[in-house]
C-alpha positions in Angstrom: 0.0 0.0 0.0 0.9 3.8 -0.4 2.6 5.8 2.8 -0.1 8.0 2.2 -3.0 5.7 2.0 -5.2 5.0 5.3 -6.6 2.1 4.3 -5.9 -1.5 2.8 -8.4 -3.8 1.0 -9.5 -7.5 2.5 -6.7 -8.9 0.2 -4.0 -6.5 1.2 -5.2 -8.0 4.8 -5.0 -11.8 4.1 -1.4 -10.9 2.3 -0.1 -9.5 5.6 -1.4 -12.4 7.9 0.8 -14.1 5.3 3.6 -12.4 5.5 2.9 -12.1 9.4 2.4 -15.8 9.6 5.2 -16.8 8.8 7.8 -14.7 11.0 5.5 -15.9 14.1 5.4 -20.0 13.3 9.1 -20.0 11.8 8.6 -24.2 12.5 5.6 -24.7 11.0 4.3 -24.7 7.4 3.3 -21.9 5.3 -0.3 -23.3 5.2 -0.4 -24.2 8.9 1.1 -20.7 10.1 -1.7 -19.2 8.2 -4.5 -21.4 9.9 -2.3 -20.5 13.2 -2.9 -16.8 12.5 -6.5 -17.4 11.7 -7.1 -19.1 15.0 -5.6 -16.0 17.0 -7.9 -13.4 15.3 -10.7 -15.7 15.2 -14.1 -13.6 16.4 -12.0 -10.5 17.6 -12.6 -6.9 16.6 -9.9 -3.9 15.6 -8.7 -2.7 18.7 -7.8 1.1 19.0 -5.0 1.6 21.4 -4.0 4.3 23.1 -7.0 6.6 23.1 -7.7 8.2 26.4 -11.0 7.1 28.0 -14.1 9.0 29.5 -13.4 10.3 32.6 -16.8 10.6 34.6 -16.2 12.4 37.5 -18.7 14.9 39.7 -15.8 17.5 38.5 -15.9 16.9 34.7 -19.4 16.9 34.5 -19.6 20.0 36.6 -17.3 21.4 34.3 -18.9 20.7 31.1 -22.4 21.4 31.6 -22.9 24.0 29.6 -25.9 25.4 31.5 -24.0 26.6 33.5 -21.9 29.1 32.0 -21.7 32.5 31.6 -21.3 35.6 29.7 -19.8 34.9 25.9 -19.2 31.4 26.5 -22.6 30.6 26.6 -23.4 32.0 23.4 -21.1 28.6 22.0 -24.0 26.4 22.7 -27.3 25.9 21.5 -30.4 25.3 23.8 -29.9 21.1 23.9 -25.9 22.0 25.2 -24.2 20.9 21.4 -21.8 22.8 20.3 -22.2 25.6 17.8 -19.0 25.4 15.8 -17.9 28.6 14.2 -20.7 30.3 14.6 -20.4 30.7 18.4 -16.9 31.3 18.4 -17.0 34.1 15.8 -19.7 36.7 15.0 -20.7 36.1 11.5 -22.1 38.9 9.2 -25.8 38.6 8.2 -25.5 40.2 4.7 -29.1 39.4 3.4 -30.3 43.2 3.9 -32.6 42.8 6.8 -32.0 44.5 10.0 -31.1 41.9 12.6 -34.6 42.5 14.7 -36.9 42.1 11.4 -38.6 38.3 12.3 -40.5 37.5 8.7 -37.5 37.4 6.6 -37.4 35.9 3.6 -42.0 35.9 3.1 -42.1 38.5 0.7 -42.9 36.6 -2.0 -45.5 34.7 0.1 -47.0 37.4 0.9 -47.5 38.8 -2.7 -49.0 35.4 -3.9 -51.4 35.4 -1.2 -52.7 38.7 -1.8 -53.5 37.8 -5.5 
């Protein structure tokens, strides 16, 4: 595979348990390192190692309850306490030509239809 690339197909797999097989079993056969190999990864999952785990602490929790906080910091979160990206971090120009209190934006054409 390529240094760059992330991933490896299902044969690129089976050709590594090959090539893993048979530095492992050095005293067995070719065929019966593979089935050796088999046998270890039999039923087992990709494990991820050495990502840090939840910490669930009063603390933490305290900490990152977002109802909680205050001033500009609050203005990061939505009502449900997810994150608002970019939007909460930065103020974002509203260039459509309304003023910012104007609350039917966007219905003029609605309101033109209806009236015909």
């Amino acid at each position: 595979r390529g240094k760059s690339s992330r991933t490896i197909t299902f044969d690129q797999f089976k050709e590594a348990l090959q090539e893993l097989s048979k530095k492992r079993f050095k005293d067995k056969s070719d065929e019966e390192a593979v089935q050796e190999i088999y046998k270890l990864i039999e039923g087992k999952a990709p494990i991820i190692s050495g990502v840090t785990k939840a910490v669930s602490s009063p603390t933490v929790s305290r900490l990152t309850d977002t109802s909680k906080f205050t001033g500009s910091h609050k203005e990061r979160f939505d009502p449900s306490g997810k994150g608002k990206g970019k939007a909460g971090r930065e103020d974002l120009v509203d260039t459509s030509g309304y003023v910012s209190g104007y609350k039917h934006a966007g219905t003029y054409d609605h309101k033109v239809q209806g009236s015909k």
